[in-house]
N, C-alpha and C positions, 0 to 999 in steps of 0.2 A: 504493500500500500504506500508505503514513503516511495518508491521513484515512481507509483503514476500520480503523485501527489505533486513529486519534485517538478514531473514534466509538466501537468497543468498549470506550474506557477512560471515556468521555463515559458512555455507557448503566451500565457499571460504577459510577460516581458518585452517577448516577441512583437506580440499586435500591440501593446504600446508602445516601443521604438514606432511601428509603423503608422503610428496616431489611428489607428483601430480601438474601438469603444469595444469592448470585450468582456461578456457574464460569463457566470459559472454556474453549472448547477451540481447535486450530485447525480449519478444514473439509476442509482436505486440495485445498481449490481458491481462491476467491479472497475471502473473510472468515474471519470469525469465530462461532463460537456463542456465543453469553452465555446460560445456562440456570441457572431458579432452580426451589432444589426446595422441592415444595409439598406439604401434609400432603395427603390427598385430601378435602377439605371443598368444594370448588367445584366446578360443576360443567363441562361441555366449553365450554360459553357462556360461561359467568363467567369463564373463563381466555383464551379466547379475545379477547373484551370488553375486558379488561385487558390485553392485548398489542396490542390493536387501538386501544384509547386513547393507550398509553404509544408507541407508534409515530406515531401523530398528535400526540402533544404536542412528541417530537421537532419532527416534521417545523414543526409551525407556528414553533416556538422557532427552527427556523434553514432554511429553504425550499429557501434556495440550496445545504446539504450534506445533506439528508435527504429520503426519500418511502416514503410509506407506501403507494405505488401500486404494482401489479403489471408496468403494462403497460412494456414496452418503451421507448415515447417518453417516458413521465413521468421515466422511470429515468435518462436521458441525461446524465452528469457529476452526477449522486447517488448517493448511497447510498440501495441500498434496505433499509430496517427490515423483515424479513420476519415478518410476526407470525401472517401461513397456517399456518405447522409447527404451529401450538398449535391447530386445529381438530380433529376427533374425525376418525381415521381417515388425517390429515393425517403424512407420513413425513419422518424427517432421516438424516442419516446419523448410526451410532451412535460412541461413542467407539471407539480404534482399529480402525475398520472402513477398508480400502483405497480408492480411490475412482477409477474408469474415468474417467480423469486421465493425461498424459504423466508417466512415470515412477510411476505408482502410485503417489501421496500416501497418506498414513494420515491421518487424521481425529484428532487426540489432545487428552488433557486435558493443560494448563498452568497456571499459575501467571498469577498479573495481573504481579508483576514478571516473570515474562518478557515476555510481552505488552509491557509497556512497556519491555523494556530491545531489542525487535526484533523478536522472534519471529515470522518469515513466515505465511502462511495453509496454505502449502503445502511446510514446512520440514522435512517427514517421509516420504523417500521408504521404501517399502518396502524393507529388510536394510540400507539405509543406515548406516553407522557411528552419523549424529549420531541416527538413529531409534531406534538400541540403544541409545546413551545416554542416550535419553531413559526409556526403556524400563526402565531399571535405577537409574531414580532412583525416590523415593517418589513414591506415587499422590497426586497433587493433588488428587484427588476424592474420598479418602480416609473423609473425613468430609460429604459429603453429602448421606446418607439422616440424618445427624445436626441436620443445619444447617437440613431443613426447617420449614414456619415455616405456616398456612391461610394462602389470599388473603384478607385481607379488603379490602371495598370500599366508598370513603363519605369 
């Protein structure tokens, strides 16, 4: 859990260098989502393209903790950058959506200091106490559809 922890704050760095407005949530299983919102000026290629690049840039900048591969063997003691969600028609789970998971995990939005101060992948079970309380703090995600920003590329 500490290096897809490390990488979600790694990738977080990242789309800030790139002045990328970029959430977090957890997945309700075993990472993280990092989602940045985007005006709708690109289109499913172009967004895909740039997730399919920034996953290979990863992956080349450090081999032995990243891959940008799908398959199974490649994945073996990496992290996989999954950058397939951003293809047209391509599905994620949504934010507190449940997930067909032991103890029915939620899927939630967080904070990067959480994130960084522990926050599991899978730290939201359904009625759970620590899930209500998360539940009755302010929305993280608040702001957004505020925060969006067009891709550009070049």
């Amino acid at each position: 859990m500490k290096a897809v922890r490390a990488a979600a704050l790694e990738i977080h760095g990242r789309l800030d260098a790139l002045s990328l407005p970029n959430f977090v949530k957890t997945s309700g299983g075993k990472g993280y989502h990092v989602v940045v919102p985007l005006k709708p000026s690109a289109d499913w290629d172009e967004v895909k393209d740039f997730a399919h690049d920034f996953a290979r840039a990863l992956e080349q900048a450090a081999p032995d903790r990243y891959t940008a591969t799908l398959s199974k063997k490649a994945r073996t003691g990496k992290i996989f950058v999954d950058y397939l969600r951003n293809g047209r028609g391509s599905t994620t789970v949504a934010p507190y959506s449940s997930r067909a998971k032991k103890g029915a995990t939620v899927s939630m939005p967080a904070t990067w200091a959480e994130i960084e101060a522990g926050l599991a992948p899978n730290a939201f079970p359904i009625g759970d106490k620590t899930t209500l309380k998360q539940l009755a703090k302010a929305d993280p995600w608040a702001d957004f559809f505020k925060q969006s920003k067009p891709l550009k590329r070049g």
